[in-house]
OpenMM code with the backbone's topology and positions (N, CA, C; nanometers):
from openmm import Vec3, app, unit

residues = "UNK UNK UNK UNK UNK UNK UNK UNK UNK UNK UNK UNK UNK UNK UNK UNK UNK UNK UNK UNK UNK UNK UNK UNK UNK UNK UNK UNK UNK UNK UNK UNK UNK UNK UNK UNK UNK UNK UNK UNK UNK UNK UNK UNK UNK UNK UNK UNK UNK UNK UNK UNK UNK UNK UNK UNK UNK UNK UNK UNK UNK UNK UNK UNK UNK UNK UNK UNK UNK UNK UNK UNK UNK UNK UNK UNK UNK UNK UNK UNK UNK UNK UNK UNK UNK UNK UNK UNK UNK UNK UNK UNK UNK UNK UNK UNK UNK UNK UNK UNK UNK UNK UNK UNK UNK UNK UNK UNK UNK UNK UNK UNK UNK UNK UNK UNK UNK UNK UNK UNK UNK UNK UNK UNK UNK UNK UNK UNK UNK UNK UNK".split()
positions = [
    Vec3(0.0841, -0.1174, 0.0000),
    Vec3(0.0000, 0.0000, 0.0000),
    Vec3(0.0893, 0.1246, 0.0000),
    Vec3(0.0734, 0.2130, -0.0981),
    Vec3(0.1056, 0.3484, -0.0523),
    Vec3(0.1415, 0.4146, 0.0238),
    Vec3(0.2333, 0.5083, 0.0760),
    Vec3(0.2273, 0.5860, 0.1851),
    Vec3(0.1266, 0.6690, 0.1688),
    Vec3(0.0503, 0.6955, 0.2918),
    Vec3(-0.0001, 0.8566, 0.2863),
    Vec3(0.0710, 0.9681, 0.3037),
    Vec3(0.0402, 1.0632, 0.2453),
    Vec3(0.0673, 1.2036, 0.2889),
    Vec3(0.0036, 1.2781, 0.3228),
    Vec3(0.0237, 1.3863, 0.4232),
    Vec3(-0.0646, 1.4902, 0.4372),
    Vec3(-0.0572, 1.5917, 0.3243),
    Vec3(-0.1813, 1.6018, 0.3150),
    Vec3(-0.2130, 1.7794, 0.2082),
    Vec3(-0.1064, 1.8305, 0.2705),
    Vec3(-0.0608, 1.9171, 0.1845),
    Vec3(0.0136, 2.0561, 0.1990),
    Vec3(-0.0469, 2.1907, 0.2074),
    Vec3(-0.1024, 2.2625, 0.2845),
    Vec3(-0.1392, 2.4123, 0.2887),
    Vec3(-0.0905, 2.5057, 0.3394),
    Vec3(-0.1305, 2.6128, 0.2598),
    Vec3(-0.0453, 2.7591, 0.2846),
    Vec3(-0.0468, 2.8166, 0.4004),
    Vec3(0.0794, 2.8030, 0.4377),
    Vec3(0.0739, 2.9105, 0.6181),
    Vec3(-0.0220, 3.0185, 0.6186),
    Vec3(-0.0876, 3.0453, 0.6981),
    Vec3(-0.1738, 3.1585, 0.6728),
    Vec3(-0.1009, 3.2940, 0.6906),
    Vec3(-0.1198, 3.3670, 0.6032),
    Vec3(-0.0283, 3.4566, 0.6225),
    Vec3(-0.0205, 3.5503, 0.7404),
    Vec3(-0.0990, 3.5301, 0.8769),
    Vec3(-0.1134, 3.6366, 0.9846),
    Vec3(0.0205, 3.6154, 1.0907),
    Vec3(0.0821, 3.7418, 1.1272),
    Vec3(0.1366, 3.6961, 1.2730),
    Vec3(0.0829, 3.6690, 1.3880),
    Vec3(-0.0486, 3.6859, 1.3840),
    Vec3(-0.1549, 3.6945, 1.4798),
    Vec3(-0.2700, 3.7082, 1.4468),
    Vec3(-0.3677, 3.6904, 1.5444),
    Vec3(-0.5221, 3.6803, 1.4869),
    Vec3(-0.5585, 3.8754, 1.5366),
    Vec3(-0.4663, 3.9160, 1.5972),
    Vec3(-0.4720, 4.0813, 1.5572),
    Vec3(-0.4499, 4.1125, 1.4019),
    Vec3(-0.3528, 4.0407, 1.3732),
    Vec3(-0.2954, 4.1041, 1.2240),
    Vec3(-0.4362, 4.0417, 1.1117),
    Vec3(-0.4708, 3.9267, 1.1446),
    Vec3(-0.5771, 3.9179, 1.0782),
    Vec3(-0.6709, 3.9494, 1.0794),
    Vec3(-0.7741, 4.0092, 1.1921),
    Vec3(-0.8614, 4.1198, 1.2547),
    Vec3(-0.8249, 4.2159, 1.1109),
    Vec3(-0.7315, 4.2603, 1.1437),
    Vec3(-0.7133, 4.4117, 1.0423),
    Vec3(-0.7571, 4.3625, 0.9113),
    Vec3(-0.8055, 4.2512, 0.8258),
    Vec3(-0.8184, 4.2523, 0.7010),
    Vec3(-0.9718, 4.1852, 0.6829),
    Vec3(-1.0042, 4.1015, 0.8190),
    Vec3(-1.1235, 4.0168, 0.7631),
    Vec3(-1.2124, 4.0039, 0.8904),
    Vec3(-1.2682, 3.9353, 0.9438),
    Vec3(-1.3753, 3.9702, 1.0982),
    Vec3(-1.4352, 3.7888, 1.0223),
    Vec3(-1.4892, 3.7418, 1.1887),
    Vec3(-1.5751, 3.6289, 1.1807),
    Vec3(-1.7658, 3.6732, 1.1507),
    Vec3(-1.8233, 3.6370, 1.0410),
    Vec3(-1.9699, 3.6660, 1.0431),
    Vec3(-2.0638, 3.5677, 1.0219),
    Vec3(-2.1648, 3.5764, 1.1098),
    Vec3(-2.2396, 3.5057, 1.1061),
    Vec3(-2.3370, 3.5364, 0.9924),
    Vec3(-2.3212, 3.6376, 0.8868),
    Vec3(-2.4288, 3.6596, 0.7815),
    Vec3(-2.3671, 3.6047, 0.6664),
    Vec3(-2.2873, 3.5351, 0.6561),
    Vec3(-2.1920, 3.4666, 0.5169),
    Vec3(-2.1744, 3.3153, 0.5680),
    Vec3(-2.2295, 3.2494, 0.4669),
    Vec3(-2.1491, 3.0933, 0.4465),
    Vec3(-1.9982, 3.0626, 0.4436),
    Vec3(-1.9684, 3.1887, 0.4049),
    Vec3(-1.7860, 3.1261, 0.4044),
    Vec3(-1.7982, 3.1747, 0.5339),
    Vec3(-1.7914, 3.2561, 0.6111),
    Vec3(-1.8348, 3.2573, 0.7805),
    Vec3(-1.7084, 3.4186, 0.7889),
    Vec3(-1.6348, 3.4510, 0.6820),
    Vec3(-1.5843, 3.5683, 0.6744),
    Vec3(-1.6378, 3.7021, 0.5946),
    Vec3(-1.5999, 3.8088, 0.6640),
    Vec3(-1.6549, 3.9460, 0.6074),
    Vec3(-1.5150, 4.0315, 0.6101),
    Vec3(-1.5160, 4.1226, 0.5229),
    Vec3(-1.4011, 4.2424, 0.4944),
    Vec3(-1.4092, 4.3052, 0.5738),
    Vec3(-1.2828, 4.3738, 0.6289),
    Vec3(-1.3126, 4.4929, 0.7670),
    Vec3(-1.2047, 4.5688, 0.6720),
    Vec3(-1.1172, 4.5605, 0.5866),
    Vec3(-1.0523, 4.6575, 0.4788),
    Vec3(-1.1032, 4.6633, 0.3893),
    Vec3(-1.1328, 4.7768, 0.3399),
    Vec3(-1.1755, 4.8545, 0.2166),
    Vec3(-1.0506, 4.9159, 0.1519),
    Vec3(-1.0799, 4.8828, -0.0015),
    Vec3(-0.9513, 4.8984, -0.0981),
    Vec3(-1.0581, 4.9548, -0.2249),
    Vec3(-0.9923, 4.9742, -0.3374),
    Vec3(-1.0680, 4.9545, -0.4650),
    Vec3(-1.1431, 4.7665, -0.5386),
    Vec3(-1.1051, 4.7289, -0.4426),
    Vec3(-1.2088, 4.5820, -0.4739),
    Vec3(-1.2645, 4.5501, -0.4171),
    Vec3(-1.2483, 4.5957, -0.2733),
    Vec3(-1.3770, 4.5108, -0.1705),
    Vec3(-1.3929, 4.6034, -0.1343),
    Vec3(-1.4893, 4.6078, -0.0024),
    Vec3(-1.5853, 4.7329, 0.0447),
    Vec3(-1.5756, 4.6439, 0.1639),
    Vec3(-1.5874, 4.7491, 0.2782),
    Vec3(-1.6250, 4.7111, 0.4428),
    Vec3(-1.7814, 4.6277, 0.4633),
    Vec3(-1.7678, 4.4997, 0.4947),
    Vec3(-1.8914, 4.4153, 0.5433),
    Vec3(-1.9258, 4.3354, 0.4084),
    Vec3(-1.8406, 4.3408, 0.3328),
    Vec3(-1.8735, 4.2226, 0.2311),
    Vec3(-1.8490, 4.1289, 0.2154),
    Vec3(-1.8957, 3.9851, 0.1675),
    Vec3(-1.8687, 3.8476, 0.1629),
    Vec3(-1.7216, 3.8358, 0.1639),
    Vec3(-1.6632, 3.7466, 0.2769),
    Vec3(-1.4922, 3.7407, 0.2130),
    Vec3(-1.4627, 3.6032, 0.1762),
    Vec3(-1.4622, 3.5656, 0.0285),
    Vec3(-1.4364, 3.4101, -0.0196),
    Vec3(-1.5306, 3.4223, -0.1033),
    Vec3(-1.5151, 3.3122, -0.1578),
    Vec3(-1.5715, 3.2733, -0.3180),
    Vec3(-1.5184, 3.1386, -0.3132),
    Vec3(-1.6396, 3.0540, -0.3905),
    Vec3(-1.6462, 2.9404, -0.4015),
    Vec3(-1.4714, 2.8737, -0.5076),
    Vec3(-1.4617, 2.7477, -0.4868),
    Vec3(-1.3007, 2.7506, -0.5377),
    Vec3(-1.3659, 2.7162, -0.6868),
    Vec3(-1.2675, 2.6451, -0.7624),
    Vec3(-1.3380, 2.6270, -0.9369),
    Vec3(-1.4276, 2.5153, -0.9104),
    Vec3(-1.3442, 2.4199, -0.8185),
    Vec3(-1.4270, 2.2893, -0.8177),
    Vec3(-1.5570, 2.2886, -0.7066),
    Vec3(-1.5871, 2.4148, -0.6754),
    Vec3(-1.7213, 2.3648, -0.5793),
    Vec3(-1.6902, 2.3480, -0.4427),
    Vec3(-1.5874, 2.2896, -0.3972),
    Vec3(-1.5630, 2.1823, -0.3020),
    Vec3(-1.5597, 2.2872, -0.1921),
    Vec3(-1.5184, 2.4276, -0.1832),
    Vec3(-1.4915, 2.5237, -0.0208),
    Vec3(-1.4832, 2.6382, -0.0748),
    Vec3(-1.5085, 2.7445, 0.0211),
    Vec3(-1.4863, 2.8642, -0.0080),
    Vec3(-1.2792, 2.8762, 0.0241),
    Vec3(-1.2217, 2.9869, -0.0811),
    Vec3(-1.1236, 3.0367, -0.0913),
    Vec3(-1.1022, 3.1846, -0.0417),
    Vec3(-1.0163, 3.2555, -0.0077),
    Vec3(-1.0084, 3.3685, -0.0053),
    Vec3(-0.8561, 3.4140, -0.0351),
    Vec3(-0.8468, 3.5500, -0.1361),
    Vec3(-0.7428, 3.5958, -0.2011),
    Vec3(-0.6718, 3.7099, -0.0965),
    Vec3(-0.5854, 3.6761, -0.0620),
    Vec3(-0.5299, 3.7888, 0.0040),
    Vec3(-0.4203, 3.8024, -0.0616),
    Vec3(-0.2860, 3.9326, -0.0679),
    Vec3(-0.1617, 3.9176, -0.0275),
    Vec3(-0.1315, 3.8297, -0.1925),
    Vec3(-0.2094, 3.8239, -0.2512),
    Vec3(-0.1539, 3.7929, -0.3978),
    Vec3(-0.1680, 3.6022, -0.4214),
    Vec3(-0.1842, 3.5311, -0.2952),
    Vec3(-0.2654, 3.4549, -0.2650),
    Vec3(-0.3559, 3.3582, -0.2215),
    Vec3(-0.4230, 3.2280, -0.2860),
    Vec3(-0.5521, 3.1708, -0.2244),
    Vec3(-0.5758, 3.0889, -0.0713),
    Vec3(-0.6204, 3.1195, -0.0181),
    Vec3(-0.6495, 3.0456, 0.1191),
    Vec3(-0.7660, 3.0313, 0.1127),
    Vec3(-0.7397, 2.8834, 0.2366),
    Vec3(-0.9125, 2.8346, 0.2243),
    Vec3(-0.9600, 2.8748, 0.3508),
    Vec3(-1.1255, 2.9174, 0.3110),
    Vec3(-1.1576, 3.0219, 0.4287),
    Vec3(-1.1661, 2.9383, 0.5821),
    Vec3(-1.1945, 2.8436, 0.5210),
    Vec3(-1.2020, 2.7388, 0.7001),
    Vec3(-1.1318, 2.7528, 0.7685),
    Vec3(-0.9924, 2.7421, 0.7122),
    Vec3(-0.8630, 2.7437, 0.7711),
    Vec3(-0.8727, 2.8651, 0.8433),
    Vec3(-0.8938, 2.9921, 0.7780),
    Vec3(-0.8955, 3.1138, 0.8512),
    Vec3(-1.0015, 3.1295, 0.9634),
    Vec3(-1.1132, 3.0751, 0.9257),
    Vec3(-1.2402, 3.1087, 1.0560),
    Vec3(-1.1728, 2.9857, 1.1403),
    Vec3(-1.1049, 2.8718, 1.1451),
    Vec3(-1.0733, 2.7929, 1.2438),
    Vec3(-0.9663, 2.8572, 1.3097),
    Vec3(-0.9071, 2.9489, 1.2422),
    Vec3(-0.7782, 3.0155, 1.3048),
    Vec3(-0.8694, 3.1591, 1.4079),
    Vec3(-0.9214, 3.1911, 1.3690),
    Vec3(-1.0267, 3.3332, 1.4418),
    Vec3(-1.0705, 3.2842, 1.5261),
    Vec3(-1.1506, 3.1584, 1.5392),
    Vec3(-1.2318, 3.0950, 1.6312),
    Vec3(-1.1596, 3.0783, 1.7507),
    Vec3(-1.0145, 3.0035, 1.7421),
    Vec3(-0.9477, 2.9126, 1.8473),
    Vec3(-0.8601, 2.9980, 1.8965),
    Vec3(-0.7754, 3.0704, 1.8336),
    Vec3(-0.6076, 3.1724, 1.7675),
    Vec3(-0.5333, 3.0601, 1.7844),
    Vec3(-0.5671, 2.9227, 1.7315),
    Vec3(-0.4550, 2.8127, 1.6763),
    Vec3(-0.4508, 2.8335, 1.5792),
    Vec3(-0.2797, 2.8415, 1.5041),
    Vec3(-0.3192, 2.7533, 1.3820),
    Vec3(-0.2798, 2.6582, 1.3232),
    Vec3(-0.3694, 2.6167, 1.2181),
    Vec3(-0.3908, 2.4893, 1.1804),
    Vec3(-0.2914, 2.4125, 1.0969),
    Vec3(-0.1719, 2.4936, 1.1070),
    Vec3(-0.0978, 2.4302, 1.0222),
    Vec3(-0.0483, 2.3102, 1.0601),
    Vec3(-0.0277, 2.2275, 0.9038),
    Vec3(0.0350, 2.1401, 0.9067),
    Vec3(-0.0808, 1.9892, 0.9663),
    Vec3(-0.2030, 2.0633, 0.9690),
    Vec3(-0.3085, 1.9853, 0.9951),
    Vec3(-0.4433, 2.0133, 0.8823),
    Vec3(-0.5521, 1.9135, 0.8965),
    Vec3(-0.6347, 1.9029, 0.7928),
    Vec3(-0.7625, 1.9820, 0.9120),
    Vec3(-0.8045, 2.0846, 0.8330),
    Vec3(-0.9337, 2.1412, 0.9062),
    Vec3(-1.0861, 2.1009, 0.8215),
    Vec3(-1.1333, 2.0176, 0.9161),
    Vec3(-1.2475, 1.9594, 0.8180),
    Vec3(-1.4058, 2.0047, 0.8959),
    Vec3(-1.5046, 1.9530, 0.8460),
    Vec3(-1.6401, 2.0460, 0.8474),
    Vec3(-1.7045, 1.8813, 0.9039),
    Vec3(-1.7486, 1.9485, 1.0351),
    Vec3(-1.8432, 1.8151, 1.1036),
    Vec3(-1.8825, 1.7381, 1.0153),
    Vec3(-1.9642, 1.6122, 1.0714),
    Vec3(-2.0913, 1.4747, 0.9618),
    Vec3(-2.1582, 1.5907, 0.9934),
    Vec3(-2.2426, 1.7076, 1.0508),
    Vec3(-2.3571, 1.7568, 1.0579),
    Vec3(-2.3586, 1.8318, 0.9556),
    Vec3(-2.2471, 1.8815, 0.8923),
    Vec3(-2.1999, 2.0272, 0.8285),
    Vec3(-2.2065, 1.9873, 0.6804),
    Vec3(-2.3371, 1.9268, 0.6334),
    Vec3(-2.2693, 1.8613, 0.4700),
    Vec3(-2.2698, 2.0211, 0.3860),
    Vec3(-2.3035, 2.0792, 0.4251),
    Vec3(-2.3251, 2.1743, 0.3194),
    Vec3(-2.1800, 2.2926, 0.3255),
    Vec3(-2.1024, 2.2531, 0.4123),
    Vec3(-1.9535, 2.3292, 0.4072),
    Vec3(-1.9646, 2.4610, 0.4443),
    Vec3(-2.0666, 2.4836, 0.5160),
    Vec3(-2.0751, 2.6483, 0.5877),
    Vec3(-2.0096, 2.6763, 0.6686),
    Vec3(-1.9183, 2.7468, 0.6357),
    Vec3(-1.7757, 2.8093, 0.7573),
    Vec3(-1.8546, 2.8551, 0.9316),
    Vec3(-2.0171, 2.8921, 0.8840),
    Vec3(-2.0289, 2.9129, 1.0263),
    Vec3(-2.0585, 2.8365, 1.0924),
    Vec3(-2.0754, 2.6655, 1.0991),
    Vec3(-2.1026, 2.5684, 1.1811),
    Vec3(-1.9768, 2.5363, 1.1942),
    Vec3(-1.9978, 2.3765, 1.3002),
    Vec3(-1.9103, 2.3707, 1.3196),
    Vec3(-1.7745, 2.2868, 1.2498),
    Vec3(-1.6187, 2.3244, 1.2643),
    Vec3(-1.5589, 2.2882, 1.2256),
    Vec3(-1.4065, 2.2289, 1.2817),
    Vec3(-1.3722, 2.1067, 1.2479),
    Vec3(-1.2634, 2.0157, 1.3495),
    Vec3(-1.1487, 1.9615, 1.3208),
    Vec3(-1.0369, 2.0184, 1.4005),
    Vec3(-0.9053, 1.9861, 1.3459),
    Vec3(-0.8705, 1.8666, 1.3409),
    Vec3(-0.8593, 1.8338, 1.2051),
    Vec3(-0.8322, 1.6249, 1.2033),
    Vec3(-0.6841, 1.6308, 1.2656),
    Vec3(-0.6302, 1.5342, 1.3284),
    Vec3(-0.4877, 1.5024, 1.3978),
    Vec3(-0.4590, 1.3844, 1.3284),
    Vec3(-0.5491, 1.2897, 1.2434),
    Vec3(-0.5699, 1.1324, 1.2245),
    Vec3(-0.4847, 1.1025, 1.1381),
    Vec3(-0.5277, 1.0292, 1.1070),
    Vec3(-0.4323, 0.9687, 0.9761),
    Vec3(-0.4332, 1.0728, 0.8113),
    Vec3(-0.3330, 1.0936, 0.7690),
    Vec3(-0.3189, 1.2015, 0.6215),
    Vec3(-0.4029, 1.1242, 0.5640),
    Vec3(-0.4655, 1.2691, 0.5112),
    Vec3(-0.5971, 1.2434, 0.3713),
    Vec3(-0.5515, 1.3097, 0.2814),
    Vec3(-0.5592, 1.1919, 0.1879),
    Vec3(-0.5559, 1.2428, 0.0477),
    Vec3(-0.6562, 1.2534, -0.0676),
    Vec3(-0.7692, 1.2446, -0.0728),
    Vec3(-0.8682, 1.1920, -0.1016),
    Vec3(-0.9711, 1.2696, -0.0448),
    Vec3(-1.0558, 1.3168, -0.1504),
    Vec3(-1.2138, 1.3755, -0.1098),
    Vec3(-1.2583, 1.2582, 0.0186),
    Vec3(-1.2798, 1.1302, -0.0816),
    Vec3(-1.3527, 0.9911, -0.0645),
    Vec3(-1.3266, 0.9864, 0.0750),
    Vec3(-1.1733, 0.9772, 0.0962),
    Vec3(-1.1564, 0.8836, 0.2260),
    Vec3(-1.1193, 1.0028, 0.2963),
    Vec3(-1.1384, 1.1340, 0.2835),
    Vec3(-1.1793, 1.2378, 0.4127),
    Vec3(-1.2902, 1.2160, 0.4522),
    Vec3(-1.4305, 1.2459, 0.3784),
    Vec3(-1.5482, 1.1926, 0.4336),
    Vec3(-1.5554, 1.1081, 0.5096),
    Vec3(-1.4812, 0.9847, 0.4841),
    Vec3(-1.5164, 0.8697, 0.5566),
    Vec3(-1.4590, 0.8458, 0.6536),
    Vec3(-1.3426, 0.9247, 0.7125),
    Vec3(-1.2660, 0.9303, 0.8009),
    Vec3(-1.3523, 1.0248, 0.9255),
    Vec3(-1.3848, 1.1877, 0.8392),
    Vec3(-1.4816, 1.2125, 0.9320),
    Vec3(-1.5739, 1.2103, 1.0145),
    Vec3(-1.6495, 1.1111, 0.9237),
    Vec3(-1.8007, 1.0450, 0.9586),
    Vec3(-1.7156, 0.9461, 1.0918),
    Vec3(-1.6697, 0.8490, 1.0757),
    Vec3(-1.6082, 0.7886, 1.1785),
    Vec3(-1.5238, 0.8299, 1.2962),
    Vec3(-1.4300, 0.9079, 1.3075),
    Vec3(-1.3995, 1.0406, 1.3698),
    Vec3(-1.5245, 1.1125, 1.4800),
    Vec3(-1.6052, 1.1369, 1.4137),
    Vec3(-1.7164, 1.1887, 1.4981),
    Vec3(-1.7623, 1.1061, 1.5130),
    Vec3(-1.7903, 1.0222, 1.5101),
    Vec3(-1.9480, 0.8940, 1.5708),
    Vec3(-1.7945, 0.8249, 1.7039),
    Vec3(-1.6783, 0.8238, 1.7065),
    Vec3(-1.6449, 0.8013, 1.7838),
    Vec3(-1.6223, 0.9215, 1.8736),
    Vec3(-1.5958, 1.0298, 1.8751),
    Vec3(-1.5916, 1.1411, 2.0009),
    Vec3(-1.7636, 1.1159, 2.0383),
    Vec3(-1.8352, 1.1101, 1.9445),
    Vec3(-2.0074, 1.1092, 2.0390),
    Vec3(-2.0239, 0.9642, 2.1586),
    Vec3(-1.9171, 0.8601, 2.1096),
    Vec3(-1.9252, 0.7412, 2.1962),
    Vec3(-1.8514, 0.7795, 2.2987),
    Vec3(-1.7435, 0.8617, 2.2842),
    Vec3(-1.6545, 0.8911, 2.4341),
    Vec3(-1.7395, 0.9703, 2.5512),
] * unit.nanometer
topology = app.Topology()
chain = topology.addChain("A")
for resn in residues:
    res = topology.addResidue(resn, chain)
    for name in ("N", "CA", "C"):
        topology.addAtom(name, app.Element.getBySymbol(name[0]), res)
């Protein structure tokens, strides 16, 4: 069998969840679960922050030239961990990938695979509900 690997994702670019405050805020009126608190010539103060990626699969957000995935960032706002070097995934409750429910830092075994993230999750949680 294969080795696994873990995904690779982009350090988030904040020194702190102050430094990230200054560009974006947690909202409960957006599915990606982020809003703009900087205004430039492209965004405006209180607007959606993220956009769906090409494939559907999560919201993204462009900062700094570029893409991050917004989970990563609202899991980083939520906790002031971050997630690096770990997989941030979206509860069994959460099928619909809304940054404002809830969301859980996998520690488990590297996913590589849509398929066998799901299925890792789903199992993952049905065992913390047995503990």
């Amino acid at each position: 069998m294969p080795e696994l690997k873990r995904r690779s994702y982009k350090v988030l670019p904040f020194d702190s969840v102050e430094h990230a405050q200054q560009y974006l805020k947690l909202s409960e009126q957006y599915p990606s679960g982020l809003e703009w608190v900087l205004e430039d010539g492209w965004r405006s103060k209180g607007d959606m922050c993220g956009k769906w990626n090409s494939t559907g699969e999560y919201y993204v957000v462009r900062l700094f030239g570029d893409q991050y995935h917004a989970h990563r960032i609202v899991y980083y706002l939520r906790t002031g961990k971050d997630p690096k070097g770990k997989d941030v995934i979206h509860s069994d409750t959460n099928k619909s990938k809304d940054n404002r429910k809830e969301l859980v830092l996998w520690e488990g075994v590297p996913v590589t695979s849509i398929a066998r993230r799901q299925s890792l999750r789903y199992r993952s949680i049905q065992q913390k509900k047995r503990a």
